[in-house]
py3Dmol code that shows the C-alpha trace and the ligand (Angstrom):
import py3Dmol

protein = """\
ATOM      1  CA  UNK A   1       0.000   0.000   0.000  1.00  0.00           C
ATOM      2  CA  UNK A   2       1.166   3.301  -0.895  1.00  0.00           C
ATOM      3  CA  UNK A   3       1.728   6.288   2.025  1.00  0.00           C
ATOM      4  CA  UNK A   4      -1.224   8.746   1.909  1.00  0.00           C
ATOM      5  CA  UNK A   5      -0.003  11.595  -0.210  1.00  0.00           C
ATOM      6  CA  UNK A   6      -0.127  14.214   3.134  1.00  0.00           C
ATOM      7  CA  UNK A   7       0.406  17.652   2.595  1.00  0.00           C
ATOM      8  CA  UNK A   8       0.506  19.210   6.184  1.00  0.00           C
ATOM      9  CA  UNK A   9       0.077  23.339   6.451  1.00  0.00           C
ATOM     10  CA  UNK A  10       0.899  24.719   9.477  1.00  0.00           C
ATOM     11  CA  UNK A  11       0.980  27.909  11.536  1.00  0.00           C
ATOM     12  CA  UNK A  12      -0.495  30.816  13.367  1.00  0.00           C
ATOM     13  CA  UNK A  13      -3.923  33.119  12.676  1.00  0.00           C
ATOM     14  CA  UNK A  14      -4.208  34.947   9.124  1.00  0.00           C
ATOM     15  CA  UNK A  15      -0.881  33.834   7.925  1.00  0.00           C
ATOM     16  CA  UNK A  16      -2.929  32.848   4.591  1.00  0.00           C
ATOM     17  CA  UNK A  17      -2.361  29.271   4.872  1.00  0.00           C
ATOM     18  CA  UNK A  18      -6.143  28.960   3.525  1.00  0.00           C
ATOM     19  CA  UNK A  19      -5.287  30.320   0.208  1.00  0.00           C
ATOM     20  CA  UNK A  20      -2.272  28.317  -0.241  1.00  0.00           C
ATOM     21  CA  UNK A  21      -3.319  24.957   1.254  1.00  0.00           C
ATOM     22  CA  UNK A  22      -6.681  25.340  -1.192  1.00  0.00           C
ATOM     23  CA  UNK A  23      -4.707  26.326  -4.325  1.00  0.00           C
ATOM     24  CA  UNK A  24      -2.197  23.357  -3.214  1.00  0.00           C
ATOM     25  CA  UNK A  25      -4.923  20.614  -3.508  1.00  0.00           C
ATOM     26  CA  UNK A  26      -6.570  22.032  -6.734  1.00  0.00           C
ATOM     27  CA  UNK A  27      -3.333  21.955  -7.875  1.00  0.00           C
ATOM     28  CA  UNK A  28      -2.533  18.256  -7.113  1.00  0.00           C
ATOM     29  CA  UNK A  29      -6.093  16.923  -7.080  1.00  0.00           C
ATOM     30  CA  UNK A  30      -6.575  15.657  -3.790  1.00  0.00           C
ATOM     31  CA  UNK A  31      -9.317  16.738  -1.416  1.00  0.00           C
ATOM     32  CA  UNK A  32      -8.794  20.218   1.080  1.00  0.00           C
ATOM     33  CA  UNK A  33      -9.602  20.480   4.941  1.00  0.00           C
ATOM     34  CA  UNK A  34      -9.643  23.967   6.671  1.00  0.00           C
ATOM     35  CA  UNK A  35      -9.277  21.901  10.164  1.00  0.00           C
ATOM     36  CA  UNK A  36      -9.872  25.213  11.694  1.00  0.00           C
ATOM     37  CA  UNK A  37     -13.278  24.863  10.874  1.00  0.00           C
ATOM     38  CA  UNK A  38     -13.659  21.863  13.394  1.00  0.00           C
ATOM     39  CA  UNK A  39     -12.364  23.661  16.447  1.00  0.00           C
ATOM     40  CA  UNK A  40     -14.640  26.448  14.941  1.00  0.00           C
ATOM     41  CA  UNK A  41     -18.017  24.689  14.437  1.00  0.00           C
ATOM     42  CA  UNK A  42     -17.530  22.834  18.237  1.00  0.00           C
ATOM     43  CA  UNK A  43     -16.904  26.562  19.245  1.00  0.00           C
ATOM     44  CA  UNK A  44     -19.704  27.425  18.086  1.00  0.00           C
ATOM     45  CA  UNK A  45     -22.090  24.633  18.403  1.00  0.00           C
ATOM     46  CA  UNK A  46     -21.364  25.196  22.223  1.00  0.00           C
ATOM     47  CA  UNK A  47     -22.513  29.173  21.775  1.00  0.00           C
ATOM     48  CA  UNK A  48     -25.652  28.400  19.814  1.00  0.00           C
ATOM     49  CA  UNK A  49     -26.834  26.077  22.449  1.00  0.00           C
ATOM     50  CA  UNK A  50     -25.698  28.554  25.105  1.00  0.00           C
ATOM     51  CA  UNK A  51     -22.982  26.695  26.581  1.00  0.00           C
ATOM     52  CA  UNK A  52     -18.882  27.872  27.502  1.00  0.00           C
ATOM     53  CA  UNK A  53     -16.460  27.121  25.109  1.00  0.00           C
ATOM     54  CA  UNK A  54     -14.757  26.290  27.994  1.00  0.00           C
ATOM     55  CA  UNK A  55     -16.984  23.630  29.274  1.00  0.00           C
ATOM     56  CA  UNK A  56     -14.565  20.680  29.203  1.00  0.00           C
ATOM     57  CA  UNK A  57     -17.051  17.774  29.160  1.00  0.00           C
ATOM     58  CA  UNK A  58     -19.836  20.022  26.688  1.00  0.00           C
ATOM     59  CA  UNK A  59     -16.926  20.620  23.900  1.00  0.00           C
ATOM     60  CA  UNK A  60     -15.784  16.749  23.739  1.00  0.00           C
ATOM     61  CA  UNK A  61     -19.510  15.563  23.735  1.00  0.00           C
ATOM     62  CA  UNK A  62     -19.731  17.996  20.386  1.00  0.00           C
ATOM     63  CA  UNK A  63     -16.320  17.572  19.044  1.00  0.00           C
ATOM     64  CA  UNK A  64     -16.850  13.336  19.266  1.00  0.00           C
ATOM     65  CA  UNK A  65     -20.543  14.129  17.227  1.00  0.00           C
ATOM     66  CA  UNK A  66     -19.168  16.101  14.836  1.00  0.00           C
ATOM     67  CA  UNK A  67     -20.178  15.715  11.102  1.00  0.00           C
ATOM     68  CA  UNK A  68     -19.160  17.358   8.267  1.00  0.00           C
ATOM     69  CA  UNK A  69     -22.055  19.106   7.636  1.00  0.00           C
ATOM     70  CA  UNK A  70     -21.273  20.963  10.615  1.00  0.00           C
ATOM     71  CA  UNK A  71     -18.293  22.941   8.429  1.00  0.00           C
ATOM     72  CA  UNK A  72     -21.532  24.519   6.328  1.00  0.00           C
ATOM     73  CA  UNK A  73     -22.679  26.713   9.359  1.00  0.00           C
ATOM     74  CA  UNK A  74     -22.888  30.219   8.118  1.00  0.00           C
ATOM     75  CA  UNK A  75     -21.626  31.420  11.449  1.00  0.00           C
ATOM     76  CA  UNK A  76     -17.536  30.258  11.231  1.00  0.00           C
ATOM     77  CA  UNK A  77     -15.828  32.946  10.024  1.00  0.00           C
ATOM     78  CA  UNK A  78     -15.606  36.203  12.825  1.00  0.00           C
ATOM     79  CA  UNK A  79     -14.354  37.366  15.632  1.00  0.00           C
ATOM     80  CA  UNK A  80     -16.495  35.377  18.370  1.00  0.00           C
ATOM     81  CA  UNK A  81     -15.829  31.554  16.221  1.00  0.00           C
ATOM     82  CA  UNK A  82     -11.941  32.967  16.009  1.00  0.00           C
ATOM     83  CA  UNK A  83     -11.908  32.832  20.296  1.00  0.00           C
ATOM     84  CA  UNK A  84     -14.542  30.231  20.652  1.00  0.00           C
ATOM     85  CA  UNK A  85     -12.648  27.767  18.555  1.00  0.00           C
ATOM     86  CA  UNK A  86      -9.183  28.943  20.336  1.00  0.00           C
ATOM     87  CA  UNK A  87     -11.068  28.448  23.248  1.00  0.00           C
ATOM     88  CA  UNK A  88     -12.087  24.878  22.220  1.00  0.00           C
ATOM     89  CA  UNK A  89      -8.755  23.731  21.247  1.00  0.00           C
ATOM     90  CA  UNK A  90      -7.286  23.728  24.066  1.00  0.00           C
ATOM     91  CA  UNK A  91      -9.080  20.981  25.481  1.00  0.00           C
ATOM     92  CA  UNK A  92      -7.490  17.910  24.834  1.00  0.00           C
ATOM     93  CA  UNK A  93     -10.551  15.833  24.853  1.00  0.00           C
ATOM     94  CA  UNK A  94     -11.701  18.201  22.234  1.00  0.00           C
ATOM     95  CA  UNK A  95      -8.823  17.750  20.212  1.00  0.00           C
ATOM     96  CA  UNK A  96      -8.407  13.846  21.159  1.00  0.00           C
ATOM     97  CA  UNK A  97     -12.186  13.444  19.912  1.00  0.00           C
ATOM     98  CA  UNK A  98     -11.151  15.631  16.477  1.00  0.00           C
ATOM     99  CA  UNK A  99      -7.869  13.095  15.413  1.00  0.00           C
ATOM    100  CA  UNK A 100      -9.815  10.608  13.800  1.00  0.00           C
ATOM    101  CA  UNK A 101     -12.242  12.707  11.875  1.00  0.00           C
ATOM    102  CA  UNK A 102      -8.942  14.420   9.851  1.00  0.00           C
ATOM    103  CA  UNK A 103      -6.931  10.476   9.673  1.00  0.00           C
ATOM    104  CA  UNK A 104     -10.214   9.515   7.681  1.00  0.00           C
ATOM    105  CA  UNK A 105     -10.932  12.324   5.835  1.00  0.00           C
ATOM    106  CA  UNK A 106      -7.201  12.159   4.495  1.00  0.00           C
ATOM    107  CA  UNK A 107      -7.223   8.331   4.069  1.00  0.00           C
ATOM    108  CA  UNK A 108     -10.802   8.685   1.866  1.00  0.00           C
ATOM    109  CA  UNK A 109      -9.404   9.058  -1.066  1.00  0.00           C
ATOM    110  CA  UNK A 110      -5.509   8.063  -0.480  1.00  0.00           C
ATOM    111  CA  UNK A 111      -3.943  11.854   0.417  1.00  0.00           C
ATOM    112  CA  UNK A 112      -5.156  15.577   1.974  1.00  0.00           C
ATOM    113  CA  UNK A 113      -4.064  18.937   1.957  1.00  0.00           C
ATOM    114  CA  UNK A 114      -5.084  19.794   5.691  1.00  0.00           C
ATOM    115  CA  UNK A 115      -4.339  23.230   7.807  1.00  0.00           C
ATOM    116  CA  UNK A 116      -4.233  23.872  10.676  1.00  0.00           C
ATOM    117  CA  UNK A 117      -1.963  23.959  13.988  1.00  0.00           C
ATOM    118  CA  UNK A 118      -0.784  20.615  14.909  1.00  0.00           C
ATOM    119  CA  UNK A 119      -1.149  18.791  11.305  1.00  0.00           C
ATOM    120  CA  UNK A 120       2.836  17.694  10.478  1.00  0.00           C
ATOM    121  CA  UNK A 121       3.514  17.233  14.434  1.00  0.00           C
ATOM    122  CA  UNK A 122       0.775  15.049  15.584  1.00  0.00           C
ATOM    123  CA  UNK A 123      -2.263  14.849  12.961  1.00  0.00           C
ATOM    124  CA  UNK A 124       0.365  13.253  10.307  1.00  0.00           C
ATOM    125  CA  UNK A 125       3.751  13.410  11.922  1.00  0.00           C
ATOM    126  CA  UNK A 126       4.713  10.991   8.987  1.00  0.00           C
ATOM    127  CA  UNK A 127       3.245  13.531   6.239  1.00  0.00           C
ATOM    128  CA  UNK A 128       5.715  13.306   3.108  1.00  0.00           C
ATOM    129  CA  UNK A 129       5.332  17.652   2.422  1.00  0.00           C
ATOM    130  CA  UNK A 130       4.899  19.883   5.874  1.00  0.00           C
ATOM    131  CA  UNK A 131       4.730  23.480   5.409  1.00  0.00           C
ATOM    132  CA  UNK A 132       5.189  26.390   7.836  1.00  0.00           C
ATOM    133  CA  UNK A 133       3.641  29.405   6.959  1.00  0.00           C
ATOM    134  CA  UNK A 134       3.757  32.219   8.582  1.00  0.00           C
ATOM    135  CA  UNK A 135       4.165  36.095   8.384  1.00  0.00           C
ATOM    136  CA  UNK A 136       4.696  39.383  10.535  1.00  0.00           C
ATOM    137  CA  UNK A 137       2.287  39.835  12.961  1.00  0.00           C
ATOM    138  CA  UNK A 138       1.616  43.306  11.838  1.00  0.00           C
ATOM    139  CA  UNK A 139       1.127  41.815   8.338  1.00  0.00           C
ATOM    140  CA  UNK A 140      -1.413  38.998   9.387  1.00  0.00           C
ATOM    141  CA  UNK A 141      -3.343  41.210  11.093  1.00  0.00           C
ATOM    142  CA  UNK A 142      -3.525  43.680   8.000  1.00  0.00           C
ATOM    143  CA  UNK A 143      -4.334  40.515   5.996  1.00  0.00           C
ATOM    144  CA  UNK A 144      -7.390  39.465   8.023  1.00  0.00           C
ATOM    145  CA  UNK A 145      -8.162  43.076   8.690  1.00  0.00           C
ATOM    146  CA  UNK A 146      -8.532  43.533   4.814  1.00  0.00           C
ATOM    147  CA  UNK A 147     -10.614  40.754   4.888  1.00  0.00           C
ATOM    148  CA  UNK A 148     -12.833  41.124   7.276  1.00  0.00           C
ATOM    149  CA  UNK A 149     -13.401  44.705   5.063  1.00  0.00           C
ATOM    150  CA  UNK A 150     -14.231  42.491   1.810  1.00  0.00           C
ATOM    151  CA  UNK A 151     -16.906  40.827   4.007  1.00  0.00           C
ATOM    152  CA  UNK A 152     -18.436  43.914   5.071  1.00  0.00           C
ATOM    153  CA  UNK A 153     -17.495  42.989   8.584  1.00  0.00           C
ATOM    154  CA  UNK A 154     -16.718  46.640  10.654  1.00  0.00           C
ATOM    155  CA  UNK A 155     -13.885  46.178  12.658  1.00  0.00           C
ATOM    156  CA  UNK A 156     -10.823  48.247  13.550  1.00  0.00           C
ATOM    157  CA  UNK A 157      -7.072  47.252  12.858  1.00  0.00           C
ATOM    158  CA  UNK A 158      -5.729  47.700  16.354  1.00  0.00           C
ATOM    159  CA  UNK A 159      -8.606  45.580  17.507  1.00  0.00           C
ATOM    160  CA  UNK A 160      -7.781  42.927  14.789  1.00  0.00           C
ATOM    161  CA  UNK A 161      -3.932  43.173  15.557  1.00  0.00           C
ATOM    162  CA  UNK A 162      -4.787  42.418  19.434  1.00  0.00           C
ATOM    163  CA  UNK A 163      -7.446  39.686  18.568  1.00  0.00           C
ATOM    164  CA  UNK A 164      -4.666  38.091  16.816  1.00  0.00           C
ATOM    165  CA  UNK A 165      -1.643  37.915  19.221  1.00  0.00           C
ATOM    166  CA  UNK A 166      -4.087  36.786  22.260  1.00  0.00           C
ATOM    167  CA  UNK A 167      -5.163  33.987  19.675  1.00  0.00           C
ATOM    168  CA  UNK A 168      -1.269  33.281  19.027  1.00  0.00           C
ATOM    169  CA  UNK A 169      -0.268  33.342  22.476  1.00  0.00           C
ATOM    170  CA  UNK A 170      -3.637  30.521  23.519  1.00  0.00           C
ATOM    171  CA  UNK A 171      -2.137  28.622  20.848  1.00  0.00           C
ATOM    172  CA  UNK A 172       1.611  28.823  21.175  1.00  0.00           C
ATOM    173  CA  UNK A 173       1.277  28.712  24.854  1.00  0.00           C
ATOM    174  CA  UNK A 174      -1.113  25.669  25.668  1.00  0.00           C
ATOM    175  CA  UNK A 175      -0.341  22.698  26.991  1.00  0.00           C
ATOM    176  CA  UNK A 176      -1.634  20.198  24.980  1.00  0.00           C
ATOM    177  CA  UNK A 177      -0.557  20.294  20.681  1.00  0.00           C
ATOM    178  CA  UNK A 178       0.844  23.990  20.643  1.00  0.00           C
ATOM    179  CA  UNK A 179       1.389  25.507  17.693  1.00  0.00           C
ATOM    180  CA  UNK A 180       4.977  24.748  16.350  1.00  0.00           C
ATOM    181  CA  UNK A 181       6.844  23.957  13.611  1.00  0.00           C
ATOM    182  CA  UNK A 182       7.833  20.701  13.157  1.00  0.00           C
ATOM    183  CA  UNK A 183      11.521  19.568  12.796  1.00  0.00           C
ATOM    184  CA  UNK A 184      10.819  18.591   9.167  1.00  0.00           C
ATOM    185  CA  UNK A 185       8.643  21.295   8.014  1.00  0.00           C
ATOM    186  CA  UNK A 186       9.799  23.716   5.590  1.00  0.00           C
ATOM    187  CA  UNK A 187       9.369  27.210   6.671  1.00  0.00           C
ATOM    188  CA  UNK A 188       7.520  29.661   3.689  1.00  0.00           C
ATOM    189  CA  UNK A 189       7.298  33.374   5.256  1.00  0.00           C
ATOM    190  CA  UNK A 190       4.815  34.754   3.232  1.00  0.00           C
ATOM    191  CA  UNK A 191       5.621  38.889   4.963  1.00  0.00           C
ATOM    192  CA  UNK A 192       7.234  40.087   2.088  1.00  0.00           C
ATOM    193  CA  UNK A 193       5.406  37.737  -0.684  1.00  0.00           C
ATOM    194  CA  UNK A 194       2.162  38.019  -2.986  1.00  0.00           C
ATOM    195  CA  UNK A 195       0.300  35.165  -2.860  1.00  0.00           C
ATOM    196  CA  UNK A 196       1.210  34.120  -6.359  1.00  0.00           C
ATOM    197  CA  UNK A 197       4.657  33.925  -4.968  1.00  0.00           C
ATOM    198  CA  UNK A 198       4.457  31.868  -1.815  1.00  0.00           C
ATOM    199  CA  UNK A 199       2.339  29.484  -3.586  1.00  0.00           C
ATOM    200  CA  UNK A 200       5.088  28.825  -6.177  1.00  0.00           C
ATOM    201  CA  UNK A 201       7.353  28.841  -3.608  1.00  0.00           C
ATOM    202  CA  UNK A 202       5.164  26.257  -1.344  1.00  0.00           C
ATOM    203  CA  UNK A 203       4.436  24.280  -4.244  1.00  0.00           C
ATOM    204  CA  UNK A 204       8.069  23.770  -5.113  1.00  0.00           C
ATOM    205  CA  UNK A 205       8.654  22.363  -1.880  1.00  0.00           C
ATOM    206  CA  UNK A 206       6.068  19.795  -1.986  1.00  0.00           C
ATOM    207  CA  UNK A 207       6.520  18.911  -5.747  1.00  0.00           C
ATOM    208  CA  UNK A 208      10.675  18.050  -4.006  1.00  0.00           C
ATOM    209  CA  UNK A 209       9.359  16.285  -0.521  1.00  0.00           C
ATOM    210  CA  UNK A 210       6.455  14.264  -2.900  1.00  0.00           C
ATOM    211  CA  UNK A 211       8.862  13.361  -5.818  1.00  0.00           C
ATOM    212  CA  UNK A 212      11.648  12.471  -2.388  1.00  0.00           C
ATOM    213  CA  UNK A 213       8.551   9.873  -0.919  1.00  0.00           C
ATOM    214  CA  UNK A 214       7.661   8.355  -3.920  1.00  0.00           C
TER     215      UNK A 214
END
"""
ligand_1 = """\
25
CDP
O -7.955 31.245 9.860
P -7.211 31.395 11.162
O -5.755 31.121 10.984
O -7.502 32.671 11.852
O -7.794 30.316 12.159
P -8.149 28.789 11.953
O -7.055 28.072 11.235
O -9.518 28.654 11.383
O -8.163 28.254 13.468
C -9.021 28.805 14.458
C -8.516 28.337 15.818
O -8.675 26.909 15.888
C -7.036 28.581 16.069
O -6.801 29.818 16.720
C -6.612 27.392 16.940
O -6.820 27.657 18.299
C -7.571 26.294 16.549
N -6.967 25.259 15.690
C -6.198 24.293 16.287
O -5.946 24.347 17.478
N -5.692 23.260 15.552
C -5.936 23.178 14.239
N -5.455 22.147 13.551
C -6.697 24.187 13.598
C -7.194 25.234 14.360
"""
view = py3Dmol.view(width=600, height=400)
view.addModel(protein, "pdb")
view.setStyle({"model": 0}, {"cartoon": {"style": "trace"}})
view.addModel(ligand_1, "xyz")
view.setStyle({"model": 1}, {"stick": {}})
view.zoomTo()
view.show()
């Protein structure tokens, strides 16, 4: 049996692994997961039923029924799912419950792009391509800033820029899967780059660590 063709994305709020990781599997023709949006639809399962985020035993119950149907909710992307699902992931029932949902979803059809935070150091620690992607913090939060804009969403960039490194810290900081780059990842800063240019750059390195597996 052939390895799962596993293109792991890592690394921290707005860095625009989205964009990357979805051109990536277009590109090869293998199935995308935003894994964010599991941490975010527990988050927010939990707040439309009016319970904490931080309700330990609540979050696991919803993380271990979770379908993906559940990534459809209209409700993911903003500034209360951002914390809710920050909140969420750092319970590691939650993200014990969540492990098996992405090992399927990449094994369906024989290989994945998935993003996230802990995808090349515990999801797949075998993956064949890891990425790390990151950028300035001052850049990310002009990124998501300028996004949040496109959506129509009102929000200031200080706000945006604060939102961000409390969301960094929760997930560099927590005990359980914090957000790091693994030994074998390669490292694409995208600060100074378009986005046509990291994505050459990011696909170059998984066209060498596929064509290295094979
Ligand atoms: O798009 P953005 O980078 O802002 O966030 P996201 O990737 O959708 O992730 C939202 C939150 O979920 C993060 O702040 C993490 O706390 C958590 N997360 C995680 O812990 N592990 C993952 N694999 C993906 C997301």
């Amino acid at each position: 049996m052939t390895a799962p063709r596993v293109v792991a994305v890592d690394g921290p709020a707005a860095a625009g692994k989205g964009t990357l990781a979805r051109r990536l599997a277009a590109h090869l023709a293998i199935p995308y997961l935003d894994t964010g949006l599991l941490y975010r639809a527990v988050g927010m399962t939990l707040l439309s039923r009016g319970l904490d985020p931080r309700d330990a035993g609540a979050a696991a119950a919803v993380a271990a029924a979770l379908t993906i149907e559940a990534l459809a909710r209209d409700d993911l992307r903003g500034p209360s799912a951002d914390m809710a699902a920050s909140r969420v992931a750092a319970i590691p029932a939650v993200r014990d419950a969540l492990v098996g949902f992405q090992r399927r979803f990449a094994a369906a059809e024989g290989g994945a792009v998935l993003d996230g935070r802990d995808i090349g150091t515990r999801i797949f620690p075998d993956a064949p391509a890891k990425l790390f992607v990151t950028a300035s913090p001052a850049v990310r939060a002009e990124r998501r800033w300028k996004e949040l804009q496109a959506r129509g969403v009102h929000a200031d960039l200080a706000t945006v820029r604060h939102e961000i490194d409390t969301r960094d810290r929760q997930d560099a900081t927590r005990p359980v899967a914090p957000l790091l780059q693994a030994a074998d990842a390669v490292l694409i800063d995208t600060t100074w780059l378009t986005p046509d240019q990291a994505f050459q750059a990011a696909l170059a390195a998984v066209r060498a660590r596929l064509a290295k597996a094979a």
